[in-house]
N, C-alpha and C positions, 0 to 999 in steps of 0.2 A: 504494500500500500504506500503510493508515493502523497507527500503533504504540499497543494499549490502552493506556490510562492509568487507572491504582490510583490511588483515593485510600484510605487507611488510616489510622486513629486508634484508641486505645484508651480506653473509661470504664470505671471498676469490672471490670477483668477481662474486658471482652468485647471483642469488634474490631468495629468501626463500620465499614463498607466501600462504593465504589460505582464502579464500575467503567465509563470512559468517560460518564460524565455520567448513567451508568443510575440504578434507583430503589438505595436507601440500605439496606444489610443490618445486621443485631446478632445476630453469629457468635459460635460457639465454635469451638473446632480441630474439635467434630465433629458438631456441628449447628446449623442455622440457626433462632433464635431469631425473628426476623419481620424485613419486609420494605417501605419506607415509602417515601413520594414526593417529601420532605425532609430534611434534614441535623439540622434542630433536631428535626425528629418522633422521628427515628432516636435521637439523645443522648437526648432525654427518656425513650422508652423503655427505652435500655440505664440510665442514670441511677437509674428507677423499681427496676428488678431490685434482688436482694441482688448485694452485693459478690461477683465470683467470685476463688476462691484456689484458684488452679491448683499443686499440690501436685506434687515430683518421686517418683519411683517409690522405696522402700528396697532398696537390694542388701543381702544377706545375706553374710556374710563368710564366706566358705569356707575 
């Protein structure tokens, strides 16, 4: 029984990701942004994007 292994990094607000030595993703919490077959491919294209600013939700005071 082999155990996956994450690799996980963040640029500019996105998550750089690759899972067991698989190809290299640039995620957001709720889509995937594209898909590379390099680690440097992958940064330069999260890199390229705008800054993302993951903003919290406002509660309304009742």
């Amino acid at each position: 029984m082999s155990v996956p292994i994450l690799t996980k990094m963040h640029i500019n607000g996105y998550d750089v990701l690759s899972v067991n030595n698989g190809p290299w993703k640039v995620c957001t919490n709720a889509d995937r942004l594209g898909s590379f077959h390099s680690r440097e491919e992958a940064f330069a294209f999260a890199a390229a994007l705008p800054t993302r600013v993951v903003r919290s939700r406002r509660h309304a005071n009742t």
